[in-house]
py3Dmol code that shows the C-alpha trace and the ligand (Angstrom):
import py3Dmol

protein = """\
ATOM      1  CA  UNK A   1      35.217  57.973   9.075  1.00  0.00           C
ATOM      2  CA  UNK A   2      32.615  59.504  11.229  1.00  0.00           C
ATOM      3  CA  UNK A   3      33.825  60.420  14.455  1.00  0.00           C
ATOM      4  CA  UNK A   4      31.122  60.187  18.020  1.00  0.00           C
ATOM      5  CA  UNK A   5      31.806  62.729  20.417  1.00  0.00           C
ATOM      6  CA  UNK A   6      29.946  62.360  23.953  1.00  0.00           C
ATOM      7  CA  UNK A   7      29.653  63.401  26.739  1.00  0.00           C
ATOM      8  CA  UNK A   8      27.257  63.389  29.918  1.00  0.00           C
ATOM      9  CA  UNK A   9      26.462  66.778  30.621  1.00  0.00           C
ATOM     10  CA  UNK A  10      25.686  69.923  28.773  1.00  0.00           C
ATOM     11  CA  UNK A  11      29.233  71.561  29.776  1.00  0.00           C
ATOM     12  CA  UNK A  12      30.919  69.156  28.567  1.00  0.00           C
ATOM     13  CA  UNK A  13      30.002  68.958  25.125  1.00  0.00           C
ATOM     14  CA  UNK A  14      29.296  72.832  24.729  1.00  0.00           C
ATOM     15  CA  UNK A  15      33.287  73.779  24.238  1.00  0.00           C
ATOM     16  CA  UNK A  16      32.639  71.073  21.446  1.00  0.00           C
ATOM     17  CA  UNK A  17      29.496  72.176  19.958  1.00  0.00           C
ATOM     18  CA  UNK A  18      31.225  75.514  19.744  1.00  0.00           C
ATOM     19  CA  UNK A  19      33.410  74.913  17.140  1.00  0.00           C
ATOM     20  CA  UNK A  20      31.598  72.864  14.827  1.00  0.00           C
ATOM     21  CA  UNK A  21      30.332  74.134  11.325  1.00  0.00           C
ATOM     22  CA  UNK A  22      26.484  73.046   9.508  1.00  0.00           C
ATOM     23  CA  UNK A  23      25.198  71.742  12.537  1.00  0.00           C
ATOM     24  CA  UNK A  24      22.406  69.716  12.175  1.00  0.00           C
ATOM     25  CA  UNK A  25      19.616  68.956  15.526  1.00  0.00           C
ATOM     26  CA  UNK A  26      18.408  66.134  15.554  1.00  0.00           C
ATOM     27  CA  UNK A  27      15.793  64.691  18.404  1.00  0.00           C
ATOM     28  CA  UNK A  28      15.702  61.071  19.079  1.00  0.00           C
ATOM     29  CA  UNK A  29      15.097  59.207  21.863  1.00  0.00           C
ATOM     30  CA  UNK A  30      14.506  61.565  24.015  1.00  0.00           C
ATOM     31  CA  UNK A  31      17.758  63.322  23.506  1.00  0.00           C
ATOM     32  CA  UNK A  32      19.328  65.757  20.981  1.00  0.00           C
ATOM     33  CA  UNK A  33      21.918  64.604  18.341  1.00  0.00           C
ATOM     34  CA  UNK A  34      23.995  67.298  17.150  1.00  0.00           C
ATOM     35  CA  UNK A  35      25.644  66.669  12.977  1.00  0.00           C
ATOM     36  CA  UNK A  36      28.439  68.932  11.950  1.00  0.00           C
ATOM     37  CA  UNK A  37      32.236  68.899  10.756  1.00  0.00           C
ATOM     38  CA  UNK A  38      34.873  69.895  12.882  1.00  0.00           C
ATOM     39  CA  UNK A  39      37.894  70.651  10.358  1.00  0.00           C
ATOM     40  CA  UNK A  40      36.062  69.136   7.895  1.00  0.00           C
ATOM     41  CA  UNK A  41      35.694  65.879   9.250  1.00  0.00           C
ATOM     42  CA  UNK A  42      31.814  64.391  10.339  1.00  0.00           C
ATOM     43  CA  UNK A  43      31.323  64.524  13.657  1.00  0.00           C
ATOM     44  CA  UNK A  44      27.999  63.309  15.980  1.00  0.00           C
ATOM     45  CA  UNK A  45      28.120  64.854  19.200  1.00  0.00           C
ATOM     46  CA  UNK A  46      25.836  64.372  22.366  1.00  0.00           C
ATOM     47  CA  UNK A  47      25.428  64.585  26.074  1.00  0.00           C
ATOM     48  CA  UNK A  48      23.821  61.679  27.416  1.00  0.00           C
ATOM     49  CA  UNK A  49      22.665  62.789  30.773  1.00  0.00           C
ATOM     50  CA  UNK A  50      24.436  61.144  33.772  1.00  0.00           C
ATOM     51  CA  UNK A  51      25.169  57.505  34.844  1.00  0.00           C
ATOM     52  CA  UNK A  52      25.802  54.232  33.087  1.00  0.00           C
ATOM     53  CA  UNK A  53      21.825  53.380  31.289  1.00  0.00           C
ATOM     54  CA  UNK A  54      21.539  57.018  29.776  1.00  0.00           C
ATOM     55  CA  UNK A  55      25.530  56.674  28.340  1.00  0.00           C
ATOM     56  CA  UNK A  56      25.009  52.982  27.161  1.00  0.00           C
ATOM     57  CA  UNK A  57      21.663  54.394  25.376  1.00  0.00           C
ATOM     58  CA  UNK A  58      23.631  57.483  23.683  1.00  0.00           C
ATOM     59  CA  UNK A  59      26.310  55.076  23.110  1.00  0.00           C
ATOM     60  CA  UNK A  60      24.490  52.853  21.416  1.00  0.00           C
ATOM     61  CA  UNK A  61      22.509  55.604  19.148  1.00  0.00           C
ATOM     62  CA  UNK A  62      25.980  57.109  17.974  1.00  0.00           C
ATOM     63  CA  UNK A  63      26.505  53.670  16.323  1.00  0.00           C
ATOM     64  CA  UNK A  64      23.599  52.082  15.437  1.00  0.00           C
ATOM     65  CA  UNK A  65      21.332  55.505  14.070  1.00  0.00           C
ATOM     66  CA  UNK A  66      24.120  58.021  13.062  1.00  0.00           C
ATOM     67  CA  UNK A  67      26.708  55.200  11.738  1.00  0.00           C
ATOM     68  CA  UNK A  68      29.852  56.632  13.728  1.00  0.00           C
ATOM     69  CA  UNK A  69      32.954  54.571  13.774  1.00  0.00           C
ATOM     70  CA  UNK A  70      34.612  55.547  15.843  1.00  0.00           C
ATOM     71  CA  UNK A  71      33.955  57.255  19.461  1.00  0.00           C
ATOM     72  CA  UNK A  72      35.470  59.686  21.772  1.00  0.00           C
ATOM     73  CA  UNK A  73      34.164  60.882  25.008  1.00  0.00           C
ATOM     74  CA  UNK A  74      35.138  63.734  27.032  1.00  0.00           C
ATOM     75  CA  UNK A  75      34.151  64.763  29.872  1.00  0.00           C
ATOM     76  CA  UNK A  76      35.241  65.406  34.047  1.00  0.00           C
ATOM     77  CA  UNK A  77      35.958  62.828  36.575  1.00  0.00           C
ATOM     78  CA  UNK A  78      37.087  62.542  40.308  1.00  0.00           C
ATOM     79  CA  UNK A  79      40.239  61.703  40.544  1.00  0.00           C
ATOM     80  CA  UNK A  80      41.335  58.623  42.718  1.00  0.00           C
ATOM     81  CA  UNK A  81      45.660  58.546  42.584  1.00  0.00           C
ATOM     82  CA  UNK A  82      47.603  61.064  44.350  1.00  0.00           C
ATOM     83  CA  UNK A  83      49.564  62.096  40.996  1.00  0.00           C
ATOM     84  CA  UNK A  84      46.207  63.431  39.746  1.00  0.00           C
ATOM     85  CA  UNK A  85      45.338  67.474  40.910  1.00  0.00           C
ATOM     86  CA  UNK A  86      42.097  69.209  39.640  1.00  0.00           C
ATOM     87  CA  UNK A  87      42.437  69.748  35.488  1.00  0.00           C
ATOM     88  CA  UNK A  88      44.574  67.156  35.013  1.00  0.00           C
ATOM     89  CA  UNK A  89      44.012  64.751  32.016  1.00  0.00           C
ATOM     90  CA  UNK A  90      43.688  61.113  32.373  1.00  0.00           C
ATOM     91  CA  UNK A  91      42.981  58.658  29.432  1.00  0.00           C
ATOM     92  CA  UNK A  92      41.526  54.891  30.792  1.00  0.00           C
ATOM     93  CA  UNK A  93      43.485  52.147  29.382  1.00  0.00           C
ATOM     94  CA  UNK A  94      40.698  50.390  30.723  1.00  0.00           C
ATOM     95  CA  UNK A  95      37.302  50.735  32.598  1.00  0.00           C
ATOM     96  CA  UNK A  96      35.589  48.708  34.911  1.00  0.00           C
ATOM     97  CA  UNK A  97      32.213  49.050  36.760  1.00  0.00           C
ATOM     98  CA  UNK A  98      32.746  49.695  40.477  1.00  0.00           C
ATOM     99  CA  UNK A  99      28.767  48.857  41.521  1.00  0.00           C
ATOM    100  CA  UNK A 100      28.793  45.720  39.789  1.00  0.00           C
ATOM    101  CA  UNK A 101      28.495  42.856  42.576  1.00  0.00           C
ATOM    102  CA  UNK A 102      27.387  39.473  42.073  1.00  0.00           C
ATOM    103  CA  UNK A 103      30.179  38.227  44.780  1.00  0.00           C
ATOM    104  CA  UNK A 104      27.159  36.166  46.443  1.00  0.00           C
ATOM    105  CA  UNK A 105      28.292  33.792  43.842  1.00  0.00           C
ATOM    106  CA  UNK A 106      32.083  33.786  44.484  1.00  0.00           C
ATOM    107  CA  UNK A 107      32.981  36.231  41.368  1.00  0.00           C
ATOM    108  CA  UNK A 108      34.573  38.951  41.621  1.00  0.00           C
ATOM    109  CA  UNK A 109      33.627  42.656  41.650  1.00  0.00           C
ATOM    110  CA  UNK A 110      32.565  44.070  38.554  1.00  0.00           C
ATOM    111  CA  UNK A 111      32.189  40.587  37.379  1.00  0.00           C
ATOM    112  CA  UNK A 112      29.372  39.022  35.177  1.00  0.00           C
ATOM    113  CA  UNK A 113      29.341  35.894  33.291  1.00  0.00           C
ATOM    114  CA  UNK A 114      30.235  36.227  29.477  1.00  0.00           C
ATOM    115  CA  UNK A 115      31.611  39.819  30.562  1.00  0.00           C
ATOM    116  CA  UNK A 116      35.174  41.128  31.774  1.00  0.00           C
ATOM    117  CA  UNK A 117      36.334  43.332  35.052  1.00  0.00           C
ATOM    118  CA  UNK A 118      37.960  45.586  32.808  1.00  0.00           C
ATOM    119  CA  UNK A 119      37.654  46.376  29.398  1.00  0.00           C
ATOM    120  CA  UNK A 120      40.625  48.481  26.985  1.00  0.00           C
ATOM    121  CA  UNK A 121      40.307  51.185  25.101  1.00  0.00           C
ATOM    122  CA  UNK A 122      41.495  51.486  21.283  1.00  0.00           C
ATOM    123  CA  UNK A 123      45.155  51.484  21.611  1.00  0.00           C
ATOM    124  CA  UNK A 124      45.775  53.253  18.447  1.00  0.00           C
ATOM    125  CA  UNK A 125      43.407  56.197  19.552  1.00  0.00           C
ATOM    126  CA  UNK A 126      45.711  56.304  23.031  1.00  0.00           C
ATOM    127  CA  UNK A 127      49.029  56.806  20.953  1.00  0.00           C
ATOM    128  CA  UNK A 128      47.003  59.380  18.691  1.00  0.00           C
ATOM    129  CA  UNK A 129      46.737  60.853  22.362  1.00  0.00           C
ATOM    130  CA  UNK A 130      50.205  60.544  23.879  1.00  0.00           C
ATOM    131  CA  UNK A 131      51.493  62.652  20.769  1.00  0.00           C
ATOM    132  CA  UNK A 132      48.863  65.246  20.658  1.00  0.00           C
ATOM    133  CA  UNK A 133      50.006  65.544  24.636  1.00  0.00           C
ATOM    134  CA  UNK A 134      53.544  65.438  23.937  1.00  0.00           C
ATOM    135  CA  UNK A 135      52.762  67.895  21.021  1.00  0.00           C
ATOM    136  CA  UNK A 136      51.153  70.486  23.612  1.00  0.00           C
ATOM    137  CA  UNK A 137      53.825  69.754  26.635  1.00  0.00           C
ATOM    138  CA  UNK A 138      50.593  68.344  28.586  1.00  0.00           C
ATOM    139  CA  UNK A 139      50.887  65.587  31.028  1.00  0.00           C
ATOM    140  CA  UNK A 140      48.499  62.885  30.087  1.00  0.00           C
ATOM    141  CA  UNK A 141      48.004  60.251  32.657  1.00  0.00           C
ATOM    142  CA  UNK A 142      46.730  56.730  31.206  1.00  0.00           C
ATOM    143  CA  UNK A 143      45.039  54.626  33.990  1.00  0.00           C
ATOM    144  CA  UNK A 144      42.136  51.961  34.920  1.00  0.00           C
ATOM    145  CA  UNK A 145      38.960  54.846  35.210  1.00  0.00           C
ATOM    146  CA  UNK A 146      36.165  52.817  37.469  1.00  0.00           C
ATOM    147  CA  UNK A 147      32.653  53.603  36.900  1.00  0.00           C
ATOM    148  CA  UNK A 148      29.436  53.534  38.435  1.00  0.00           C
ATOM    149  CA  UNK A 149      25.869  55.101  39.057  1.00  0.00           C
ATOM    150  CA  UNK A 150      27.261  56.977  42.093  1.00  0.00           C
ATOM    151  CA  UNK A 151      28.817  60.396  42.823  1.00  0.00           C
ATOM    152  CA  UNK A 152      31.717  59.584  45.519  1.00  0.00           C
ATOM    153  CA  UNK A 153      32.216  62.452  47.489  1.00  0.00           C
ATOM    154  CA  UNK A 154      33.851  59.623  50.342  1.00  0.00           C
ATOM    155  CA  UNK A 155      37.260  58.662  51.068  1.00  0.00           C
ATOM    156  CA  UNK A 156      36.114  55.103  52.684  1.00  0.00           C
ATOM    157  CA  UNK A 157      34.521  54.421  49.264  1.00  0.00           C
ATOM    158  CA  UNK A 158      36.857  55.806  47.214  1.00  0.00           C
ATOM    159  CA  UNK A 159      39.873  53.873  48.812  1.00  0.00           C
ATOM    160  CA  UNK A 160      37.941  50.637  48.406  1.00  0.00           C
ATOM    161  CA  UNK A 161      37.451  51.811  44.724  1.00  0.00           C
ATOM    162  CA  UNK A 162      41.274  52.159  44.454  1.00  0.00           C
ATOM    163  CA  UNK A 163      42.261  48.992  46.147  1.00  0.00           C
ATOM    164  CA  UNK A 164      39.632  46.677  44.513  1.00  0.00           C
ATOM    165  CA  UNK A 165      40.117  47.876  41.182  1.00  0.00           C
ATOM    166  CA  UNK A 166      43.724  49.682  40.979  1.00  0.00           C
ATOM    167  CA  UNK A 167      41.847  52.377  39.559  1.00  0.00           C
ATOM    168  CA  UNK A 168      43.063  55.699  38.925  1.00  0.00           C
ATOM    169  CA  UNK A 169      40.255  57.744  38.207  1.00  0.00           C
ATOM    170  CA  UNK A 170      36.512  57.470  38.842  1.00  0.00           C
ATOM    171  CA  UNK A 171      33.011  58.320  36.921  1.00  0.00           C
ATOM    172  CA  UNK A 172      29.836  57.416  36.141  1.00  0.00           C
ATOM    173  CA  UNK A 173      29.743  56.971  32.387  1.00  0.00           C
ATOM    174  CA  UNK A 174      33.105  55.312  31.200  1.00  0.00           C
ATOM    175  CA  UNK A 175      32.794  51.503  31.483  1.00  0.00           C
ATOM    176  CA  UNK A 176      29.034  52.256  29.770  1.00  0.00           C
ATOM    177  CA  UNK A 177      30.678  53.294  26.848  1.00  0.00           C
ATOM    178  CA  UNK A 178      33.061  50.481  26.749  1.00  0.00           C
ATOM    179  CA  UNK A 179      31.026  47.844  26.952  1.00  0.00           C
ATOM    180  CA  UNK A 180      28.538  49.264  24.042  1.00  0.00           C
ATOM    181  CA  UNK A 181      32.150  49.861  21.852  1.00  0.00           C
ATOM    182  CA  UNK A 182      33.634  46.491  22.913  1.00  0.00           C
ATOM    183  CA  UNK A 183      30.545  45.053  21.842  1.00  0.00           C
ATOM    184  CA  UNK A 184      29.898  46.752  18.451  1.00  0.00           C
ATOM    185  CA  UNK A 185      33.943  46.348  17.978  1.00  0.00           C
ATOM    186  CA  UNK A 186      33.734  50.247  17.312  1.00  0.00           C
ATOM    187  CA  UNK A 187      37.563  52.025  18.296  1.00  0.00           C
ATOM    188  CA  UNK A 188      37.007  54.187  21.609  1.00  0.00           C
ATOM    189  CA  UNK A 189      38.285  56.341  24.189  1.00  0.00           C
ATOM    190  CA  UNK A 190      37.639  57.637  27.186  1.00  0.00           C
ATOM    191  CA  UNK A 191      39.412  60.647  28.338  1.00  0.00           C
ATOM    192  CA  UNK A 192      38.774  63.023  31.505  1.00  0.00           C
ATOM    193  CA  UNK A 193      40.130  66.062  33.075  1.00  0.00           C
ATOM    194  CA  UNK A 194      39.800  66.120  36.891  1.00  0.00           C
ATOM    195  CA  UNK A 195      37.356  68.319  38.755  1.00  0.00           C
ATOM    196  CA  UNK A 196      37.407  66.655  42.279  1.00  0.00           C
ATOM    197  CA  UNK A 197      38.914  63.966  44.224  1.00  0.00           C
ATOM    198  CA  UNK A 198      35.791  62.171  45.461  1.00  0.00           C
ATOM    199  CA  UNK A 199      36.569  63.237  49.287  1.00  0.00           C
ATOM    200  CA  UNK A 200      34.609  65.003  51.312  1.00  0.00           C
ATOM    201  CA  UNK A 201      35.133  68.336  49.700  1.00  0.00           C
ATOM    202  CA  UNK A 202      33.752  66.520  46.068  1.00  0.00           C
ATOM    203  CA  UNK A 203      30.175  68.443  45.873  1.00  0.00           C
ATOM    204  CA  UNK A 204      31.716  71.443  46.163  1.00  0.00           C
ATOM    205  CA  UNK A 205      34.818  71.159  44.405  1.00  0.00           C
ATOM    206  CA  UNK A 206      32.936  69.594  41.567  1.00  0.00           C
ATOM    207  CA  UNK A 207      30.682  72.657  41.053  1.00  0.00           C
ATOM    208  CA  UNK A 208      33.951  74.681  41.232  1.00  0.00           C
ATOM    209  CA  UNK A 209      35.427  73.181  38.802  1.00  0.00           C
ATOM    210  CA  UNK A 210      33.185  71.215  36.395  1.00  0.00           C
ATOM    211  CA  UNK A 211      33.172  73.915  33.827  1.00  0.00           C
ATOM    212  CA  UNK A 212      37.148  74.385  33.212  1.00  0.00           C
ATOM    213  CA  UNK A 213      37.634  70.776  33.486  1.00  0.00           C
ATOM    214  CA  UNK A 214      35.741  70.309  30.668  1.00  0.00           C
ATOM    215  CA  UNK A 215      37.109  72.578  28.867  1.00  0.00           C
ATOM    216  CA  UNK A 216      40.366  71.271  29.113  1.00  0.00           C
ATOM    217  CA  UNK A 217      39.470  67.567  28.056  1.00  0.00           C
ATOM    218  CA  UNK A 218      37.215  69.041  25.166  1.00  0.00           C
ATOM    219  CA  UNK A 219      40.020  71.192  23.882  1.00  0.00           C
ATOM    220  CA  UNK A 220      42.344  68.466  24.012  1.00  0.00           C
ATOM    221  CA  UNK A 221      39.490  66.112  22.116  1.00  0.00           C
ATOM    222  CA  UNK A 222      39.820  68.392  19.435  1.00  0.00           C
ATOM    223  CA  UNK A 223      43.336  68.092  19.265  1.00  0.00           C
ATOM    224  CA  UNK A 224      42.941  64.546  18.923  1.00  0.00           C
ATOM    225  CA  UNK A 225      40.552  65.096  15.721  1.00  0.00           C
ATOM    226  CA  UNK A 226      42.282  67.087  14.121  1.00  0.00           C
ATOM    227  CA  UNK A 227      45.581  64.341  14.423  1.00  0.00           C
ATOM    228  CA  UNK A 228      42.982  61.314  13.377  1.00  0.00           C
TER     229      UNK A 228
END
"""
ligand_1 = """\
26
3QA
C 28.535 63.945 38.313
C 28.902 63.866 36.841
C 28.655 62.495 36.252
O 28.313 62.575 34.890
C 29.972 61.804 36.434
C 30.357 64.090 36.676
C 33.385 63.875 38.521
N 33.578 63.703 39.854
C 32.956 62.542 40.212
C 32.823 61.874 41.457
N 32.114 60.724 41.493
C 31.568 60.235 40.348
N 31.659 60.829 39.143
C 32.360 61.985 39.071
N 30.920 62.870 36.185
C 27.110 64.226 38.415
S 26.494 64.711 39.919
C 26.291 66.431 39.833
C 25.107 66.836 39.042
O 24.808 68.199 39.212
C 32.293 62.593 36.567
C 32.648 62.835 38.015
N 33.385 62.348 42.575
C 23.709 68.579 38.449
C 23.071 69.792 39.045
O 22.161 69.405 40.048
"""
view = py3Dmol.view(width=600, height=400)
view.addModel(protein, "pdb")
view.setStyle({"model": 0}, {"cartoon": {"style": "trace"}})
view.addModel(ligand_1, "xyz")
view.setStyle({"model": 1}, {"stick": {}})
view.zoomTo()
view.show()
């Protein structure tokens, strides 16, 4: 087994680079692979950069180049449902892309032929996650995560978000990742701790807290390793 980690940005991989052992750079594609074990087990980690073609590219890379089977991403999002408060964890039980609009057509949002609305994650790799939470005495919230290539820092937008897709939690990687997984049939998961709730007060909430959130969701990723 050989284990993807990614993220989108540099903090939130770092917490995870931090703890690996032999690391091993590697450039490719304009972007830096990072080899190492974690506990003894192979990991590839990366940041992609953000938005949905630089995570589908990473994605992709992780698979195809470094041969990982299986892959994890952690990383921040804005959260959408009430129940979720800044450093919160939410895992997506599935992810759909919230800028994806052919409705000209009479399909829905998020809707292309041959593709679905909403795709799952690995079910297996969400129990591995319920225990490791239940193990810590964390709350782990499981949800739909929406994604797409903007920031929402707008309660207009985000409440459309929320009532067109039931989501729970928004980004701009997730459904990226799913899509190259579901594709490749690799096992994934996408999990996020909350640093904002997309309002008005996103931008600066967001720079408050992007560096503990991530934290939080890497440290629990590496909880989840070490139970896989
Ligand atoms: C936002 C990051 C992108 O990778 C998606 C964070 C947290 N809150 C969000 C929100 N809307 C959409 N996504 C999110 N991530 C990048 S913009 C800031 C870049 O600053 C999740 C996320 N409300 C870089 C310094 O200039």
């Amino acid at each position: 087994m050989k284990i993807a980690i990614m993220g989108a940005m540099p903090e939130e991989i770092e917490p995870i680079l931090d703890k690996l052992d032999n690391i091993k750079e590697t450039l490719y594609a304009a972007n830096r692979y990072y080899e190492g074990s974690y506990n003894g087990q192979d990991v590839v980690v990366a940041y992609s950069k953000i938005g949905k073609v630089f995570a589908t590219l990473t994605a992709t890379i992780l698979i195809e180049k470094f041969g990982c089977d299986r892959l994890l991403f952690s990383g921040v999002a804005g959260a959408i449902s009430d129940e979720l408060k800044i450093g919160d964890l939410i895992i997506a039980d599935g992810l759909c892309q919230h800028d994806l609009d052919i409705t000209a057509f009479g399909h829905p949002f998020g809707y292309v032929p041959e593709g679905e609305v909403c795709i799952s994650s690995d079910i297996q790799l969400r129990n591995i996650a319920k225990k490791v939470a239940k193990q810590k005495g964390l709350t782990l919230k499981e949800g739909i995560i929406a994604t797409g290539d903007q920031f929402i820092a707008n309660s207009e937008r985000k409440e459309w978000i929320k009532k067109t897709f039931k989501a729970d939690a928004l980004e701009m990687e997730g459904a990226s990742v799913a899509v190259v997984c579901n594709a490749l049939d690799i096992p994934f998961f996408i999990l996020r701790a909350i640093s904002d709730s997309a309002d008005m007060d996103a931008g600066f909430d967001f720079d408050t807290f992007l560096e503990s959130s991530a934290k939080i969701s890497a440290d629990f990723i590496l909880s989840i390793v070490d139970e896989m």
